[in-house]
C-alpha positions, -999 to 999 in steps of 0.1 A, spaced: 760 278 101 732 254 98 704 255 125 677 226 138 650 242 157 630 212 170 600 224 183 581 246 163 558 263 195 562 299 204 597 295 215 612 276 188 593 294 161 600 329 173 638 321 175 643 295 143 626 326 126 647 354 142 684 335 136 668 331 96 668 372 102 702 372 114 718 353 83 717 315 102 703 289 75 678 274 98 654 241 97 627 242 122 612 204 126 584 192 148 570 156 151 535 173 140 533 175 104 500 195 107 519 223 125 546 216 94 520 218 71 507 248 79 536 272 82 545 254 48 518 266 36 527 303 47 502 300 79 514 311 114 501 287 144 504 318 167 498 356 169 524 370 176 531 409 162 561 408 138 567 370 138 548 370 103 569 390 85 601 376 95 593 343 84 580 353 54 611 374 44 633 344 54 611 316 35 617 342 8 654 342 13 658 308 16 671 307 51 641 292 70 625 262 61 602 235 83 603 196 79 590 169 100 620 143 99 637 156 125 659 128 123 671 143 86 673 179 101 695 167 133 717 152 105 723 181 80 727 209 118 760 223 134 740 233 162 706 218 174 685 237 200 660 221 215 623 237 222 601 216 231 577 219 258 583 212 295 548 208 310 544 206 348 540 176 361 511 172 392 543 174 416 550 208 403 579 194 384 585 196 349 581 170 329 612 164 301 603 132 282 605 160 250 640 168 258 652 133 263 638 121 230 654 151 215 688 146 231 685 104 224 679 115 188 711 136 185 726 111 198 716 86 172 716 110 143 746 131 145 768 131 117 795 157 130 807 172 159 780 198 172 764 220 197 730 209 213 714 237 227 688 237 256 661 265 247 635 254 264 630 262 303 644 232 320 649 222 359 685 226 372 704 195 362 690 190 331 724 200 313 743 170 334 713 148 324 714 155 289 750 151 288 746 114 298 722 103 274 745 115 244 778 106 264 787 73 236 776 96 205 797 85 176 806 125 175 815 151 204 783 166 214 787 198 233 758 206 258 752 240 264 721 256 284 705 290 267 672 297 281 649 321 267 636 357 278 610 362 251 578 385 264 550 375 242 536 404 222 571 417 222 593 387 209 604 394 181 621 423 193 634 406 224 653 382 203 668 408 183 674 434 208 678 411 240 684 426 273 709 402 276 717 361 264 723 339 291 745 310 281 755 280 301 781 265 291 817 250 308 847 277 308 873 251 292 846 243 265 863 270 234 845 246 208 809 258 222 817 291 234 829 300 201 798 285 186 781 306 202 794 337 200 792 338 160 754 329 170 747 359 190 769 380 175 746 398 151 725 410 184 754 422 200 767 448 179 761 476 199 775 460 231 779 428 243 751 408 256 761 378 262 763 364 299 786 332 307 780 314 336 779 274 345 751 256 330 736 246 367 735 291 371 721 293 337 691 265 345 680 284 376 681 322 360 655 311 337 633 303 368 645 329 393 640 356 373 601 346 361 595 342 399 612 376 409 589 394 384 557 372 395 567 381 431 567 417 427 527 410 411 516 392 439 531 416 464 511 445 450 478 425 444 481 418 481 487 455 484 456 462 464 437 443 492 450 462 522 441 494 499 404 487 498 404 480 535 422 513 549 411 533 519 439 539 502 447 537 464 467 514 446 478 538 417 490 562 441 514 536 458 522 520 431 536 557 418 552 560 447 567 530 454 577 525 419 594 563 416 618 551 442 652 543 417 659 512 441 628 493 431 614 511 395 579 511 384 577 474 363 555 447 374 539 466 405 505 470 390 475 459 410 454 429 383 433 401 384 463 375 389 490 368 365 488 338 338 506 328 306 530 300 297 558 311 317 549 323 353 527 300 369 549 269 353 580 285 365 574 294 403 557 259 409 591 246 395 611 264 413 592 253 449 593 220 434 634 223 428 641 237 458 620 205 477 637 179 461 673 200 475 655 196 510 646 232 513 612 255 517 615 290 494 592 304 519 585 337 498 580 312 466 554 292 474 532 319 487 537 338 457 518 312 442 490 309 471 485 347 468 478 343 430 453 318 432 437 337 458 437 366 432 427 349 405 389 347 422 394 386 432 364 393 403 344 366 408 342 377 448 330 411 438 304 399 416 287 378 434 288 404 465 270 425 438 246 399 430 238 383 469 254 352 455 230 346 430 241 345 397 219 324 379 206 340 350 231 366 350 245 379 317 281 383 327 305 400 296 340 399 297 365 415 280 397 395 270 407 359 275 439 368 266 464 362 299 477 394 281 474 419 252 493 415 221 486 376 220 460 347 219 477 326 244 450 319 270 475 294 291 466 302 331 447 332 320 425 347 349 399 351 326 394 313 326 392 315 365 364 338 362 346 319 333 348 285 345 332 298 379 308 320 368 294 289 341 295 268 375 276 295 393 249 290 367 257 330 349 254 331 309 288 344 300 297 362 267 333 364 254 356 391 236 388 388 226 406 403 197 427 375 189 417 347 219 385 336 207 396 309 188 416 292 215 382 299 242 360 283 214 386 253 216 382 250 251 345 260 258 333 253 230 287 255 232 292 263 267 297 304 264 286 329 237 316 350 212 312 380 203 323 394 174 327 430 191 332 443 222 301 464 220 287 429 209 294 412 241 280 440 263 247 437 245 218 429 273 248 423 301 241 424 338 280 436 342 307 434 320 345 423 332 376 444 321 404 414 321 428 420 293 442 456 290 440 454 249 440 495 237 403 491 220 388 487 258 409 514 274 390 539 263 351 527 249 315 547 246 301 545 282 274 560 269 268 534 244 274 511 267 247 521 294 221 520 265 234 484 255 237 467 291 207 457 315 228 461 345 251 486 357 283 465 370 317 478 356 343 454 368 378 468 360 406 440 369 433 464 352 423 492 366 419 513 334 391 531 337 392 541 372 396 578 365 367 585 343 338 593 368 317 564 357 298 560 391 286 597 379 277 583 347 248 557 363 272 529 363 281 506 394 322 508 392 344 486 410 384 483 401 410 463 422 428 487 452 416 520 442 386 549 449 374 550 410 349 578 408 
């Protein structure tokens, strides 16, 4: 079959790229004809491990091409999937002026019968929506939802080794279900993956399971709190907790507040969803209030280091990441800490080993990069742990005393909290445990 992906961000590229692996001939088409022109020109817009090499083999094979008349590639597709972006709205609601021009455009340009495909993460009702506005289509256009479960750092295998494939889609509708069964049929030869539900169910999985995860983060970083006040230690409940076969060990570690593209976005939405139904998810919304609490966990400690005075200070920190394995910085608790330590009057030196571009984009002048880690810490009053990438998991702490002025290891991952560093001359603080 032939594939449109329109929208060529991390969603749309990732998956255009992966269906190319599977055999699909796929056209990948974004309005931006800079974005076009550089992954014509072999350039990937994003780091993401694996992604590279995929798109190179399928360029290669012919499979996987990119185009900015999207009307042309709507044309020439069997199946369109739409991936654009769904940015919250001030209300918390997500904001789908991407999707409608996409679906209005299918609408228009459709030469055949076809499947359009929602990829991107959408509100419930969206489906029904985007069934109206390509209701008169000259050719039956068959709406189904298929949100996406993609990890970043680990997408590539995700697509093509997927926990499972949610697909929303009406039980009477054989045309699309069969559609997209060949689709998802190459990732499904070990067992079947695929999920069928209504495309209403579909919509809200996306969100619900997003919020479930960020939930179980902002439960423990509460956790971590009540562990520095009684004197307990995070790690050891977390083990604990986590060994229990009812609740398993993923997403219950203590941090500095979660970020990315997906979380924050997707709990907001969800409160805001369940609002306009006229009801309060209770639990929601203070999931959200407990990680922007969170987010400032750092920035509390440092300045109860420093008397609240921080002008002057030489504060390092390590990743601006929101996590390892990416340069996403979306909603990263690193900006939290950066924006208030600039605002607190601190100098602030930044390393990242793949984020720096994207901080220079946002702070430009305003901070110092480093092109090291050992870099940063040079002259530092205290240097901030914030992204768990492997090259700070284990550094010289001897070569870092020498470096740094000060003595202030903050650890928001709590990696080093284990290697006697308050024995080593240094001023260790992690979030919810003893450290040593």
């Amino acid at each position: 079959m032939t594939l449109c992906m329109v929208g060529t961000g991390y969603v749309g590229l990732v998956s255009g790229a992966c269906f190319a692996e599977t055999g699909q001939t796929v056209v990948c088409a974004d309005k931006d004809e800079s974005k076009i022109q550089m992954l014509e020109g072999g350039k990937i817009p994003i780091f993401e491990p694996g992604l590279e090499e995929v798109v190179e083999r399928s360029v290669a094979a012919g499979r996987l091409s990119f185009t900015s008349d999207v009307a042309a590639a709507i044309r020439d597709a069997e199946v369109v999937f739409v991936a654009v972006g769904t940015p919250p709205r001030a209300d918390g609601g997500a904001d789908l002026s991407a999707v409608d021009a996409v679906a209005r455009s299918v609408a228009e340009h459709a030469e055949r019968e076809m499947v359009l495909v929602l990829k991107s993460t959408v509100p419930v009702g969206t489906n029904r929506r985007v069934r109206r506005i390509v209701a008169d289509a000259p050719h039956p256009i068959h709406v189904v939802s298929n949100p996406e479960f993609l990890k970043e750092g680990e997408a590539v295998n995700d697509f093509l080794r997927p926990d499972r494939v949610v697909i929303g889609c009406d039980s009477d509708d054989e045309f699309a279900r069969g559609v997209m069964s060949r689709l998802y049929h190459p990732v499904c030869l070990d067992r079947n993956r695929m999920v069928w539900m209504d495309p209403a169910s579909a919509e809200l999985t996306k969100y619900v399971a997003n919020t479930m995860l960020a939930m179980r983060i902002s439960f423990m970083n509460e956790i971590s709190q009540l562990c520095e006040k009684v004197g307990a230690d995070v790690h050891s409940v977390r083990h604990g907790v986590g060994s229990d076969s009812r609740i398993g060990p993923k997403f219950l570690y203590a941090g500095p507040g979660y970020g990315g593209s997906c979380f924050p976005k997707d709990v907001k939405a969800l409160v805001h969803t369940a609002r306009e139904a006229g009801l309060e998810l209770e639990l929601v919304a203070t999931t959200d209030r407990v990680n922007a609490r969170q987010k400032g966990v750092l920035l509390r400690k440092i300045r109860a280091h420093f008397a609240d005075d921080l002008r002057g200070k030489r504060i390092a920190v390590w990743g601006v990441a929101f996590k390892p394995r990416t340069d996403d910085i979306r909603d990263s608790a690193s900006l939290t800490l950066v924006d208030a330590l600039l605002a607190d009057g601190a100098e602030v030196i930044l390393h990242d080993p793949e984020a720096l571009d994207n901080a220079r984009a946002r702070y430009g002048d305003r901070v110092e990069y480093a092109a090291t880690a050992y870099g940063a810490a040079e002259g530092a009053d205290a240097l901030c742990l914030l992204t768990e990438w492997r090259e700070y998991q284990n550094p010289d702490f001897g070569r870092l005393k020498e470096q740094m002025r000060g003595t202030l290891l903050l650890d928001g991952r709590n990696i080093w909290s284990t290697y006697g560093l308050r024995g080593q001359g240094f001023h260790y603080d992690g979030i919810g445990v003893h450290g040593s």
